[in-house]
C-alpha positions in Angstrom: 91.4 -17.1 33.7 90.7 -19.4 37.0 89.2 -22.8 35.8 86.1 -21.8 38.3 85.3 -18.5 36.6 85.8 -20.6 33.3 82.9 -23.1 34.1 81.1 -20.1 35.8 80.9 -18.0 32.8 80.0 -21.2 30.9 77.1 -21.9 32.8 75.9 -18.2 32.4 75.5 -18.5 28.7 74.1 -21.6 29.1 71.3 -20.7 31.1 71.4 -17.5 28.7 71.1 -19.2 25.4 68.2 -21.0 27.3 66.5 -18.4 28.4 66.3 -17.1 25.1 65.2 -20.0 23.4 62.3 -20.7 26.1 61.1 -16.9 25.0 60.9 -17.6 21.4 59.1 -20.7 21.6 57.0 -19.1 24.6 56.1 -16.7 21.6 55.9 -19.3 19.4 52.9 -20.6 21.4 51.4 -17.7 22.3 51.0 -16.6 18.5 49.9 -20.1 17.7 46.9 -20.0 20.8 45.9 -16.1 19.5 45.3 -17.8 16.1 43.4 -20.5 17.4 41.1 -18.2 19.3 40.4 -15.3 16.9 37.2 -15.3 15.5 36.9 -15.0 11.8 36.5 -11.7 10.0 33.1 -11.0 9.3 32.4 -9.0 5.9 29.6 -6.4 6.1 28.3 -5.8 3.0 27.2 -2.3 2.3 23.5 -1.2 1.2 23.1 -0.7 -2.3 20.0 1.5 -2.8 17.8 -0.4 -5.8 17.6 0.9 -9.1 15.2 2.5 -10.7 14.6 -0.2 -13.4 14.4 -2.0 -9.9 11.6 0.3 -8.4 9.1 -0.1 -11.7 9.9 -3.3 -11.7 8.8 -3.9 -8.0 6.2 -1.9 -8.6 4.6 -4.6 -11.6 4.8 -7.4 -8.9 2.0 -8.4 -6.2 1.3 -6.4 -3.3 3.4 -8.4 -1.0 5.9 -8.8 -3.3 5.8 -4.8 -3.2 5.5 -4.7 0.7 9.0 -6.5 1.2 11.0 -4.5 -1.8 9.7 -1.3 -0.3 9.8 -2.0 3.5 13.4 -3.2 3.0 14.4 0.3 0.9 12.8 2.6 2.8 14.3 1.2 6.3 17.6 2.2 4.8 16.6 5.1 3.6 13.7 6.3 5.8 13.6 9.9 4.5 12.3 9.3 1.1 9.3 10.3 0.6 8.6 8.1 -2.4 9.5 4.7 -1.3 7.2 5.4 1.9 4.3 6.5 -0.6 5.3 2.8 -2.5 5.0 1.0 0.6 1.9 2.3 2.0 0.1 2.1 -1.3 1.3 -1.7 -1.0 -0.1 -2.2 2.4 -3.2 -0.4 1.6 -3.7 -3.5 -1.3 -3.1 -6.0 1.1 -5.9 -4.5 3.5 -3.7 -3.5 6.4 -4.9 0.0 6.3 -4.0 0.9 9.9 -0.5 0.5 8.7 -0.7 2.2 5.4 -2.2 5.3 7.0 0.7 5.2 9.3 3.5 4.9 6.8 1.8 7.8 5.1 1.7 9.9 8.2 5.5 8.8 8.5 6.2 10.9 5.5 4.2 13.6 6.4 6.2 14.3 9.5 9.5 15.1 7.2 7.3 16.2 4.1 4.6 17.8 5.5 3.0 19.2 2.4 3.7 15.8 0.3 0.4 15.6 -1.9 1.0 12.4 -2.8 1.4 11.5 0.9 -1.6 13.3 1.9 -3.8 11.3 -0.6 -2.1 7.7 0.3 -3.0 8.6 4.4 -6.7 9.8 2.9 -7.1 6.6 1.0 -5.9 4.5 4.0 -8.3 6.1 6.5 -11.2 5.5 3.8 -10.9 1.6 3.3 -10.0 1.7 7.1 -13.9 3.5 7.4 -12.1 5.7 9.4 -13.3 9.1 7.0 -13.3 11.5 9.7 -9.0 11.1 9.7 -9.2 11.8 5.9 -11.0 14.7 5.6 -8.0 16.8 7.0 -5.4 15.3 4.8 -7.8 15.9 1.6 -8.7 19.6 2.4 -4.8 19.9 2.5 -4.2 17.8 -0.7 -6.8 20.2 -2.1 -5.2 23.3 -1.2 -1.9 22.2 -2.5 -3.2 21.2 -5.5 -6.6 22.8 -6.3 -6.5 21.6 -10.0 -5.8 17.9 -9.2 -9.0 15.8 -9.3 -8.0 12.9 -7.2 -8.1 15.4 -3.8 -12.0 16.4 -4.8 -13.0 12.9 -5.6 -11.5 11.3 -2.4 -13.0 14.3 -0.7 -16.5 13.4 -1.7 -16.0 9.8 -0.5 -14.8 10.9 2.9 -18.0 13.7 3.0 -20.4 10.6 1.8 -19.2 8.0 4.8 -19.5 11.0 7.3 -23.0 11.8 6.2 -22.6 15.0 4.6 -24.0 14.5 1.3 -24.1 18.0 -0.2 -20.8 18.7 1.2 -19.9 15.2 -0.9 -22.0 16.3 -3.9 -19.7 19.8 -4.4 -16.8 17.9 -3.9 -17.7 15.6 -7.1 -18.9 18.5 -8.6 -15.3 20.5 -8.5 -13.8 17.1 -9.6 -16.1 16.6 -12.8 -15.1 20.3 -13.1 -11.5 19.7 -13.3 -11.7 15.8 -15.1 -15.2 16.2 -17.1 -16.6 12.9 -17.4 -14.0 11.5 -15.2 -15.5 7.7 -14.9 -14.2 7.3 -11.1 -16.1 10.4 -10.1 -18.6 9.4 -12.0 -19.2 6.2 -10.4 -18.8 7.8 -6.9 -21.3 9.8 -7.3 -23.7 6.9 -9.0 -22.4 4.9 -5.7 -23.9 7.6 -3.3 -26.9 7.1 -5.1 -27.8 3.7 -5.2 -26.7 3.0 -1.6 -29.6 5.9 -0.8 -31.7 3.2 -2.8 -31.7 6.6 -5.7 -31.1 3.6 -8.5 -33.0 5.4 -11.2 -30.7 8.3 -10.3 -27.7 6.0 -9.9 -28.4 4.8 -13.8 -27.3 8.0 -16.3 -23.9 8.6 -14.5 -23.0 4.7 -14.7 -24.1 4.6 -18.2 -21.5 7.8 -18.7 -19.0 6.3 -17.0 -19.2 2.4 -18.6 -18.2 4.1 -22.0 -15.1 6.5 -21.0 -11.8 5.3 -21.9 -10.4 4.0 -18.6 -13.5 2.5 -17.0 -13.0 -0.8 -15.3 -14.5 -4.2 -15.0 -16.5 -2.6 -11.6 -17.6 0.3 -13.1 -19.9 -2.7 -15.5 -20.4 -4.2 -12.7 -21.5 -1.3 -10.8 -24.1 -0.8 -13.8 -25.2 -4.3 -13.6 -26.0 -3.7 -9.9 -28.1 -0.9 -10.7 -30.3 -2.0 -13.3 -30.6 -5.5 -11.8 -31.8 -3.7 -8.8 -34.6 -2.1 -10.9 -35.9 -5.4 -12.7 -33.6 -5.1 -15.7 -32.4 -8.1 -15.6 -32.0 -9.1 -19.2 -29.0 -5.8 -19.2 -27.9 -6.8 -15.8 -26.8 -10.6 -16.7 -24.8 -8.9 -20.0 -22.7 -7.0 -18.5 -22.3 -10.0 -15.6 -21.3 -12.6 -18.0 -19.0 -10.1 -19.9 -16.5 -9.7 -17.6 -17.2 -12.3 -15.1 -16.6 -16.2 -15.2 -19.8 -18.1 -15.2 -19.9 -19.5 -12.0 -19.5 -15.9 -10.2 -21.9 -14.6 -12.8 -24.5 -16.7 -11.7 -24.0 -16.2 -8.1 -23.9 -12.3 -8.7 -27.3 -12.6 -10.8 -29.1 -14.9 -8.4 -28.3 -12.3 -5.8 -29.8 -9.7 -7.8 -33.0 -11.4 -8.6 -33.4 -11.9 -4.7 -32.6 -8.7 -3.9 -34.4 -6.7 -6.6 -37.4 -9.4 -5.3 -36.6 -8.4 -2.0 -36.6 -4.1 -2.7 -40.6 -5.2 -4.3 -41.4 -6.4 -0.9 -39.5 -4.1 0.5 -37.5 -6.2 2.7 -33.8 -6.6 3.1 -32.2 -9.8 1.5 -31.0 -12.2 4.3 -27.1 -12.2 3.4 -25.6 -9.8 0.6 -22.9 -11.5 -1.7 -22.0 -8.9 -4.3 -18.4 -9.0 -4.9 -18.0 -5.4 -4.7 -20.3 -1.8 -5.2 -17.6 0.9 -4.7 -15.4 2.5 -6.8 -11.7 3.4 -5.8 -12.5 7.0 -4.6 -9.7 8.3 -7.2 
């Protein structure tokens, strides 16, 4: 071979060999600038629906403490009826009843004949005094479930705050029909009575109700209310100071002395302070 060709073919590998090395460690870089710039892998952890020792558990806690466990569960699973029943109930504690009513109403537009729905949206429009919207989803709730006491009950809250007193009357009626001496409907009705100023009326279904296993601290309270407004103040202070602490007791009773003084003159008292005169509606 010609000594030219020699230093020719040489210089070929050379450059050869060098090309190849300049791609490896042009790959070299480029792997090492791709790890530089990749962004970290982010793990998504999946949804695990609570338990049910979970759900009862929630449902012992506070009502905000309830609001968060159930918003959070039903936004991942927004078609179950019973976490959206949960979570209005919750909401309706807290006060917000415009939202409550509209969780309900959430449910009802995939579980349209949900009775338990029906009465949560009823309950929400009541202590929202809006009882016009409830008297729909009750008549419903009562056709569902004719033997169920709750629907009447509610029913005759809704007919009371509209005005339609008889209407309200035959509601209760059906419910003590169905739960006889039932002490919420009981108390309902005593309710209507005494906010007619019907006290002596009021009187016999409060005394029924304060001894039926189940009645509350308002349903005593309720019964206080009543006597106190008719002068009976001696009955009216007992049942205060049995179930309230002194200082509230007080305040209840010297509001009932001014306002049973205030019914003799027949005059209204200036401010009303009484904790609270209605009963749950069921």
């Amino acid at each position: 071979m010609k000594p030219y060709l020699t230093c020719i073919l040489a210089l070929t590998a050379t450059l050869a060999a060098g090309s190849a090395h300049a791609g490896l460690f042009g790959k070299d870089k480029a792997d090492k600038a791709k790890s530089q710039t990749a962004l970290p892998e982010t793990r998504v952890e999946r949804f695990r629906p609570a338990s049910e020792a979970e759900i009862q558990s929630a449902l012992r806690s506070d009502p905000l403490a309830q609001s968060a466990f159930f918003s959070r569960e039903f936004n991942y699973d927004p078609t179950n009826a019973r976490l959206g029943i949960y979570l209005s109930n919750a909401l309706r504690s807290l006060g917000r009843y415009d939202e409550a009513a509209d969780m309900a109403h959430r449910v009802l537009l995939f579980a349209p004949d949900n009775h338990e729905a029906l009465l949560a949206a009823a309950r929400s429009h009541i202590g929202g005094n809006n009882a016009f919207e409830a008297i729909a989803s009750l008549q419903r709730a009562a056709e569902l479930k004719p033997k169920d006491w709750q629907a009447w009950s509610l029913l005759g809250v809704a007919y009371d705050n509209v005005k339609r007193p008889q209407d309200a009357q035959a509601a209760w009626a059906k419910a003590l029909q169905l739960s006889p001496e039932n002490p919420t409907v009981l108390t309902n009705m005593a309710m209507s009575k005494a906010q007619a100023g019907d006290f002596a009326g009021a009187e016999p279904l409060l005394r029924t109700a304060v001894v039926q296993k189940g009645a509350t601290i308002q349903v005593r309270q309720n019964l206080a209310l009543v006597l106190g407004m008719q002068g009976k103040m001696a009955e009216a202070e007992q049942l205060l100071r049995q179930d309230l602490p002194p200082d509230q007791a007080d305040a209840n009773l010297k509001w009932l002395q001014q306002a049973a003084q205030a019914r003799v003159a027949a005059t209204v008292p200036a401010e009303r302070s009484w904790d609270t005169v209605k009963a749950s509606g069921g």
